[in-house]
C-alpha positions as a printed NumPy array, in Angstrom:
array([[  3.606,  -3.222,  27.624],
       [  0.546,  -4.757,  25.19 ],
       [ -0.612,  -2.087,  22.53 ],
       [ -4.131,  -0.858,  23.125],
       [ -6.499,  -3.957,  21.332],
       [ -3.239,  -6.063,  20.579],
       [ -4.203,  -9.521,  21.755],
       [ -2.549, -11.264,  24.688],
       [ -0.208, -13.749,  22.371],
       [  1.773, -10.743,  22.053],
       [  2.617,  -9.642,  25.388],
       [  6.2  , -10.494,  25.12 ],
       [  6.398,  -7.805,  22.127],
       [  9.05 ,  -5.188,  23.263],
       [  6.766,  -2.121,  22.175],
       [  8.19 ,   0.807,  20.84 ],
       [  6.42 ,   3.127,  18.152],
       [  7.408,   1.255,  14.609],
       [  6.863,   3.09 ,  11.852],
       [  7.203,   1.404,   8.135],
       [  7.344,   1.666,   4.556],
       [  5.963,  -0.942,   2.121],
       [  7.143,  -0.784,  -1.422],
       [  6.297,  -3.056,  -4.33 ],
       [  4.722,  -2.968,  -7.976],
       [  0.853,  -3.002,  -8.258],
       [ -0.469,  -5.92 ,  -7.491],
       [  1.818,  -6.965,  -5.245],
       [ -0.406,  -6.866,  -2.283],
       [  0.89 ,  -3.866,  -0.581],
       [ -2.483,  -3.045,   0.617],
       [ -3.48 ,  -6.787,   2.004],
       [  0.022,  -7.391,   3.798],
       [ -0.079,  -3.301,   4.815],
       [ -3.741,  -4.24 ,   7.129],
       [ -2.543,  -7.698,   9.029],
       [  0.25 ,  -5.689,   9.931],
       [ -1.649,  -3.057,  11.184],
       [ -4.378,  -4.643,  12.602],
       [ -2.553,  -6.835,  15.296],
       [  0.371,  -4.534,  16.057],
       [ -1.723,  -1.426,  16.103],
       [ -0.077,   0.419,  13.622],
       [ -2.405,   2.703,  11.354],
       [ -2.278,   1.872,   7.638],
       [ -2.106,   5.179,   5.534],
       [ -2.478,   4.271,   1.9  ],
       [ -1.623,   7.038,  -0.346],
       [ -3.702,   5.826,  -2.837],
       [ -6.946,   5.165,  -1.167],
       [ -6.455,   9.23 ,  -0.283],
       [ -6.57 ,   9.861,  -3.653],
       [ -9.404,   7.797,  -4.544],
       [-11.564,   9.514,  -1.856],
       [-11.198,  12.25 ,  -3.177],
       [-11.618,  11.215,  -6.945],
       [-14.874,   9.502,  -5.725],
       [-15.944,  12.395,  -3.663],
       [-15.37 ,  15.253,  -6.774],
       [-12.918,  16.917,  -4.91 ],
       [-10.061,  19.872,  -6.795],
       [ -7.56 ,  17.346,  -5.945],
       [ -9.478,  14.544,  -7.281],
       [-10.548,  15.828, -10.463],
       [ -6.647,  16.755, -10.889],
       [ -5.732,  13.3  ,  -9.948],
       [ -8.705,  11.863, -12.32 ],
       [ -6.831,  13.192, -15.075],
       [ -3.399,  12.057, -14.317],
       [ -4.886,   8.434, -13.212],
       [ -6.751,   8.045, -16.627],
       [ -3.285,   8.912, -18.228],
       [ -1.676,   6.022, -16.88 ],
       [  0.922,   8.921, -15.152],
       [  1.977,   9.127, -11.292],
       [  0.979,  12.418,  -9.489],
       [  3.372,  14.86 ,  -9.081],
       [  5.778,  15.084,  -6.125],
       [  4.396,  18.341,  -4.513],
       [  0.898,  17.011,  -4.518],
       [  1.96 ,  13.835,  -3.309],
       [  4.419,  15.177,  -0.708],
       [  1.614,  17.577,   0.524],
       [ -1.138,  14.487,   1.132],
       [  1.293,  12.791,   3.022],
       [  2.166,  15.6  ,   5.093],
       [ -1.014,  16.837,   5.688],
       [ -1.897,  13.091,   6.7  ],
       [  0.969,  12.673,   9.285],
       [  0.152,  15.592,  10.915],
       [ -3.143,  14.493,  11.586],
       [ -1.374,  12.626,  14.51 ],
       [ -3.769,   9.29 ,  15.301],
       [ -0.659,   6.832,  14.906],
       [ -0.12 ,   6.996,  18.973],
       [  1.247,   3.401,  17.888],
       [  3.02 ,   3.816,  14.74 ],
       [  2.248,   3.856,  11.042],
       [  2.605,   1.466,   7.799],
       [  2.68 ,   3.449,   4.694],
       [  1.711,   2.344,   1.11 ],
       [  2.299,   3.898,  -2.068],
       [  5.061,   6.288,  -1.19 ],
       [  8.069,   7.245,  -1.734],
       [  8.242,   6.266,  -5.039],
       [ 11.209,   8.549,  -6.589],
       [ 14.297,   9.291,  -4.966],
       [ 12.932,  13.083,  -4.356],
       [ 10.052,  11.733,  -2.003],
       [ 12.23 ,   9.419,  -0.425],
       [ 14.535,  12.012,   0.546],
       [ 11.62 ,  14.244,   1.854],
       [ 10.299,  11.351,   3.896],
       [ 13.449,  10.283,   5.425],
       [ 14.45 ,  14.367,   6.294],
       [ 11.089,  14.413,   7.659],
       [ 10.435,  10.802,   9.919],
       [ 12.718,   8.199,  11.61 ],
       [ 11.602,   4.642,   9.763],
       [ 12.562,   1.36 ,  11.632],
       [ 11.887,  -0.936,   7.971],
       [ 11.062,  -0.674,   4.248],
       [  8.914,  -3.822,   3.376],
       [ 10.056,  -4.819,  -0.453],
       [  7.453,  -7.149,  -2.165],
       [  8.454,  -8.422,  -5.256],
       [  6.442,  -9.671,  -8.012],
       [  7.406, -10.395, -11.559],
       [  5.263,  -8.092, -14.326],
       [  3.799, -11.171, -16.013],
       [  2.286, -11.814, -12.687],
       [  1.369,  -8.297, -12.116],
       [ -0.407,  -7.865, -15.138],
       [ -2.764, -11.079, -13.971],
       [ -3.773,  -9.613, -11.012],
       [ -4.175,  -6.011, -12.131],
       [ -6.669,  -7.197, -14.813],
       [ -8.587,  -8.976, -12.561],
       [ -9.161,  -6.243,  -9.828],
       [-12.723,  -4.52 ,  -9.466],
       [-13.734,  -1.654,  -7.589],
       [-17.481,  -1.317,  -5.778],
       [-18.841,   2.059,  -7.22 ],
       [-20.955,   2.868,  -4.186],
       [-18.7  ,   1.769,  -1.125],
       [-15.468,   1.607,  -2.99 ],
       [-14.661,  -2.094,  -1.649],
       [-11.927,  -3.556,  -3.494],
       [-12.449,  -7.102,  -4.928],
       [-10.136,  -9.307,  -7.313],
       [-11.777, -11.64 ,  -9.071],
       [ -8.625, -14.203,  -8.841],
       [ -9.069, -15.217,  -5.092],
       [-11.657, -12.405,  -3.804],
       [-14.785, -12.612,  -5.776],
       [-18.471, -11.361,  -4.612],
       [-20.919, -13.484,  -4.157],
       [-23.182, -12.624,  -7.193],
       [-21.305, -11.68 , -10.09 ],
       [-20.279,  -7.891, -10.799],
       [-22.116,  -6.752,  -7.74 ],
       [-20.824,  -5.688,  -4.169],
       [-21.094,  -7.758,  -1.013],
       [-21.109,  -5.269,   1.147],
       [-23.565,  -2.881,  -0.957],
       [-25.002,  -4.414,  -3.336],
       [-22.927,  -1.999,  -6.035],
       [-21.853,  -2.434,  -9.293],
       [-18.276,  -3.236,  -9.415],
       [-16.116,  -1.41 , -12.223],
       [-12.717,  -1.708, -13.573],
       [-10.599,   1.331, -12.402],
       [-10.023,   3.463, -15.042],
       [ -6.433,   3.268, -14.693],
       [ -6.268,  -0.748, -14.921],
       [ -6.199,  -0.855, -18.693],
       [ -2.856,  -2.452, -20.583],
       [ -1.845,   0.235, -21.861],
       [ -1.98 ,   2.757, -18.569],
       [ -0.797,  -0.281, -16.541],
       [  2.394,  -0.302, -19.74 ],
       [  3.314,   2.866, -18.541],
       [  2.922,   2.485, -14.803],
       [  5.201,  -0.298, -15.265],
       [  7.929,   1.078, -17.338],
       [  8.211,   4.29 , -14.628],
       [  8.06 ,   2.048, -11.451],
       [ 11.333,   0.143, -12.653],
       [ 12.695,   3.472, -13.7  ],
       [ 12.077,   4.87 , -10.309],
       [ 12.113,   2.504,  -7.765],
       [ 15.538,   0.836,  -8.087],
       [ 16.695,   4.727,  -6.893],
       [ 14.714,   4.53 ,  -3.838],
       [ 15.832,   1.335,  -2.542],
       [ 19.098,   2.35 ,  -3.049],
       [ 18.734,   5.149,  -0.57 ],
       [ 17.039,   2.731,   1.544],
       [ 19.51 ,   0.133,   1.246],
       [ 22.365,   2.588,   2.526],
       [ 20.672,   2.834,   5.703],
       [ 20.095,  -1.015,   5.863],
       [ 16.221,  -0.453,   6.513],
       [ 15.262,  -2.858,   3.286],
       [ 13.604,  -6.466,   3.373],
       [ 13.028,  -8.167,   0.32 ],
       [  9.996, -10.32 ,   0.462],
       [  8.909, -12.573,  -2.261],
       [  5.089, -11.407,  -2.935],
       [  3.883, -14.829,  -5.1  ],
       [  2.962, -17.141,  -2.298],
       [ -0.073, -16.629,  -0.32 ],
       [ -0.826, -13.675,   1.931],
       [ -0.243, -15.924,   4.937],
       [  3.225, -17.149,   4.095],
       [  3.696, -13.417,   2.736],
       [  2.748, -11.561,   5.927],
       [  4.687, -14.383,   7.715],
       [  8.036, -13.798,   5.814],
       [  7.865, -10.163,   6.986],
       [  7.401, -10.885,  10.52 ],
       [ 10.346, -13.139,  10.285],
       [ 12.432, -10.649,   8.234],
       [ 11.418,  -7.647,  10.653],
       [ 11.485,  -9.847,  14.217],
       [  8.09 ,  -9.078,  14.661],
       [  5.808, -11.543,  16.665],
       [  4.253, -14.581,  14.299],
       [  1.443, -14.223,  12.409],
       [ -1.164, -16.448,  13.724],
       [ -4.351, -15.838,  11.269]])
């Protein structure tokens, strides 16, 4: 059976609903590797952080109370960012499957998560800090459209302005050394715990985030037996 819109190269795909998790440090490319998966296997691609972003953008309670904890270089809180993700599964448009980004990221989510949903693999992209604080620095964020850029290997066309929009592109507020210092500093404290509970269920691939995206997305097919990624 070939998923609705999946092209014809994969009709040899044994399809079954897949649903993943993909973990890594910021920067790592969660988000990039998170859409080429989705986009050819038709999985949907719920990133927990573009959630809260909408809502930061659009003035929402919840964003103003994730403004705040953003600009302090802290994570959210576990109920708030249980309830998003709950309230987001239930919306039920992943006929297909799901890839999600940006949680768990303590051991208390991951035990709500894996009470709550079977998961058939936990992507693990790995990318030292020095590296991560080179490509943090260098992201910008479209204040009209919200299009993400990095100015390392995704510029705009005209300087500080948006392709898409013609917006001016920002810094996010949290993407300063010292917030990005403390973001650091609780990922390593927290995520080591999560993969462990992974890891006891044998759902974790470790994928080496430096190369390319292509030889990136390519090393999780392999890792997950998923069909090759053609580009």
């Amino acid at each position: 059976m070939i998923a609705r819109g999946s092209p014809a190269r994969y009709a040899d795909y044994s399809y079954r609903m897949r649903k993943y998790v993909i973990m890594g440090v910021q920067g790592s490319g969660k988000g990039t590797q998170s859409a080429l998966l989705a986009s050819e296997l038709d999985l949907v691609h719920i990133a927990v952080g573009d959630i809260f972003r909408w809502n930061v953008q659009n003035h929402t309670k919840l964003g103003a109370q994730v403004r705040r904890t953003m600009a302090a270089g802290e994570l959210v809180s576990d109920d708030l960012a249980e309830g998003v993700v709950k309230e987001r599964l239930t919306q039920h448009d992943w006929n297909y499957g799901f890839i999600i980004d940006g949680f768990p990221r303590n051991e208390r989510q991951a035990e709500f998560f894996l009470e709550s949903y079977d998961i058939d693999g936990v992507i693990y992209l790995v990318l030292p800090d020095c590296e991560v604080r080179r490509r943090v620095m260098a992201r910008r964020l479209c204040d009209g459209c919200g299009m993400d850029y990095n100015l390392i290997d995704n510029s705009p066309r005209e300087e500080g302005r948006c392709d898409v929009c013609g917006g001016k592109l920002v810094q996010r507020e949290d993407d300063t050394q010292e917030a990005l210092a403390v973001r650091l500093r609780e990922y390593h404290e927290k995520t080591n715990p999560v993969l462990d509970i992974f890891r006891r269920k044998e759902y974790v691939v470790t994928i080496d985030a430096r190369p390319d995206k292509a030889q990136v997305q390519q090393a999780i097919r392999v890792a997950l037996k998923l069909p090759p990624y053609r580009g």
